[in-house]
C-alpha positions in Angstrom: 87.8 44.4 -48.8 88.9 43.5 -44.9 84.9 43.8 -44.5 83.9 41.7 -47.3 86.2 38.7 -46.0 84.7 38.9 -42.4 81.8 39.2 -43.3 81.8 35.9 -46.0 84.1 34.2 -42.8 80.9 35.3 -40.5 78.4 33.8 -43.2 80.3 30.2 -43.9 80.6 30.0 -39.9 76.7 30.6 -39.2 76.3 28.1 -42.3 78.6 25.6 -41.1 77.1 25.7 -37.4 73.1 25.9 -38.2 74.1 22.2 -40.1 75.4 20.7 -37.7 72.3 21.3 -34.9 69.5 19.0 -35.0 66.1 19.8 -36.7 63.1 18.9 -35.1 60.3 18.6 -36.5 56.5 17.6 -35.0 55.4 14.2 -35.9 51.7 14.0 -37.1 49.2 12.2 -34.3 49.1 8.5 -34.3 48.1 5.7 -32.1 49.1 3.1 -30.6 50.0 -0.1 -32.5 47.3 -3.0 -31.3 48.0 -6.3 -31.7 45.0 -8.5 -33.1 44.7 -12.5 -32.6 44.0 -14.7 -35.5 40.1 -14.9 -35.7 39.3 -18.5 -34.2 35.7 -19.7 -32.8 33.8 -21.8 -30.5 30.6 -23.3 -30.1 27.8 -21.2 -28.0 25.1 -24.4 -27.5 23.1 -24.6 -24.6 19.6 -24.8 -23.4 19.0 -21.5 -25.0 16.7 -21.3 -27.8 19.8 -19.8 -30.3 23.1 -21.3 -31.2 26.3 -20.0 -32.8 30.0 -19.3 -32.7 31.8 -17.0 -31.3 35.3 -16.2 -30.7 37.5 -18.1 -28.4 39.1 -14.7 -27.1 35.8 -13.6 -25.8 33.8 -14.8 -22.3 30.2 -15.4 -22.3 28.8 -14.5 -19.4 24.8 -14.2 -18.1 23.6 -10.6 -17.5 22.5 -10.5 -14.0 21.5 -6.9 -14.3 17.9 -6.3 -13.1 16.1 -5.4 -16.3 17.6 -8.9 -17.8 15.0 -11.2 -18.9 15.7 -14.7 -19.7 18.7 -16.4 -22.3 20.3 -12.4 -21.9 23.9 -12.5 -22.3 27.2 -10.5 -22.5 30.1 -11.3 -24.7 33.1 -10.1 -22.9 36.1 -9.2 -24.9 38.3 -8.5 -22.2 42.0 -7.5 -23.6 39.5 -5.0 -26.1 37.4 -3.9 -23.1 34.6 -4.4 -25.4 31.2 -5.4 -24.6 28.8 -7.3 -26.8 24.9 -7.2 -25.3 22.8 -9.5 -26.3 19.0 -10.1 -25.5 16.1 -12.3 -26.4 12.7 -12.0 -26.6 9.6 -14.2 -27.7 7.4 -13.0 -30.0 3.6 -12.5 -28.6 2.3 -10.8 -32.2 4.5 -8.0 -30.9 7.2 -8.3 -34.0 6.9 -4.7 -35.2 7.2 -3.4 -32.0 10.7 -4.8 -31.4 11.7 -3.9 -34.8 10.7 -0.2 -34.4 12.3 -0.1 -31.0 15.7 -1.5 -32.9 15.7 1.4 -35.7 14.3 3.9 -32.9 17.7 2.7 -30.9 19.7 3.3 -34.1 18.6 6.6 -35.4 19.1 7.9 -31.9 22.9 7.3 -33.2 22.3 9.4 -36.0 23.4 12.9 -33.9 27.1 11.6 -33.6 27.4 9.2 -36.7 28.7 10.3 -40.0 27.0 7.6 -41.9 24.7 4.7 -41.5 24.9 1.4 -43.7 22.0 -1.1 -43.1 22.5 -4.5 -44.2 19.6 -7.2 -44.5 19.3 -10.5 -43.8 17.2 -13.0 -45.4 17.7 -16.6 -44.5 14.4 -18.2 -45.7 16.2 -21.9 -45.3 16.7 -21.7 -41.8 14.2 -18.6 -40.7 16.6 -16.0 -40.0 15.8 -12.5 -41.1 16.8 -9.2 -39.6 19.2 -6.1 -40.0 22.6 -5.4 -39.0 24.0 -1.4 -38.5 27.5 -0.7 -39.4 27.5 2.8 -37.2 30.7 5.0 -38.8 31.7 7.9 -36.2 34.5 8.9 -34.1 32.7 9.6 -31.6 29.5 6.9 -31.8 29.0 4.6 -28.7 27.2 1.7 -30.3 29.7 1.4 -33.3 27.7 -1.9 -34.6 24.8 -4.2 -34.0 22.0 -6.5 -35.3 18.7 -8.0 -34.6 17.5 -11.4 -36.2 13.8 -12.8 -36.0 12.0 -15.6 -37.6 9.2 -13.5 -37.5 7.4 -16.0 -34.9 8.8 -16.9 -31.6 12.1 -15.2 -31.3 13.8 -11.8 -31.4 17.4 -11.7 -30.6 19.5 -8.2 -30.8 22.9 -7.5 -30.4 24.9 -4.4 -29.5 28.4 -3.8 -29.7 30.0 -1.2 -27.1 33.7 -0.3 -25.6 33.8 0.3 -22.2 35.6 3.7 -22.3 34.8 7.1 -23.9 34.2 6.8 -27.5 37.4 7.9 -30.3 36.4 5.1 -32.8 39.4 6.2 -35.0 41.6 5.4 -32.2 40.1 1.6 -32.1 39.2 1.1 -35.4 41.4 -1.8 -36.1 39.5 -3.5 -32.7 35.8 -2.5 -34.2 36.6 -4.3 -37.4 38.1 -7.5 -35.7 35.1 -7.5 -33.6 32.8 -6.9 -36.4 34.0 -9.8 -38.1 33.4 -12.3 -35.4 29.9 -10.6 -35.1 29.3 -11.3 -38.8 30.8 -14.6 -37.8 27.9 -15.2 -35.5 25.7 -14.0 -37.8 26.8 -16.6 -40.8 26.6 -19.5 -37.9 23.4 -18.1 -36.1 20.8 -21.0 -35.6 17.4 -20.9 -33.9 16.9 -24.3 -31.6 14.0 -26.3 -32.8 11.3 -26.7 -30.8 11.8 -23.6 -29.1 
């Protein structure tokens, strides 16, 4: 009996002391919180043979680089250290060239994407028709981007890219603000008469 009592008082002790310590437990992976600005534009109108809008939190600035050809920019989304390159080309009968080389740029995404949704654009109205790549991977470096043609004069692509090694789910609430002031750009995209 003098056994059973210690070793009940023994029990209730190791009872009594296991609730009292602390429990820890691992906390699944997250990322850290990102604060977005409300979406608000400006006015991209120059001598260049394009127009549109584009947000007021991003730079345009003239790419210098030594491959650049004329009315090549870069919009700079510096507190996302995102990237958008753009170039522009005149058509010389030469359209189905630039096209291929666009889907030939895309499908070299293919390797690290998990899926590939193609969206056209058909603007008879004003003469704008191209394709725009919603690029889904964790791991893809071109997460979006676009061409537009009015089949022609003018060829103008777009490419979306972060300046840092690709982990898309990390960023993904940055590729979807971004992507909405690229389809901004797209929904205000003019081509400059006379041009």
């Amino acid at each position: 009996m003098k056994y059973f009592s210690t070793l009940s008082f023994i029990c209730l002790l190791v009872i009594f002391i296991s609730c009292n310590q602390e429990i820890h437990t691992p906390k699944p992976k997250g990322y850290y919180r990102i604060e977005l600005p409300e979406h608000t534009y400006q006015s991209f109108d120059t001598t260049y043979p394009y127009k549109f809008e584009y947000s007021i939190h991003a730079d345009i600035l003239p790419d210098n680089s030594a491959h650049a050809e004329p009315y090549w920019i870069y919009v700079v989304y510096p507190s996302f250290n995102a990237t958008l390159y753009v170039s522009y080309k005149r058509v010389y009968n030469n359209i189905d060239t630039m096209i291929g080389d666009s889907r030939t740029f895309v499908s070299d995404q293919i390797k690290k994407a998990d899926d590939i949704f193609e969206y056209h654009i058909h603007d008879t109205i004003n003469q704008i028709y191209g394709t725009s790549y919603d690029i889904i991977g964790t791991h893809v470096a071109c997460p979006y981007q676009f061409w537009l043609t009015d089949r022609k004069n003018h060829f103008f692509r777009a490419s979306l890219y972060f300046n840092h090694t690709p982990n898309n789910d990390s960023i993904a609430p940055v590729i979807e603000y971004i992507k909405t002031d690229m389809l901004h750009l797209l929904e205000t995209f003019y081509w400059k008469p006379n041009t």
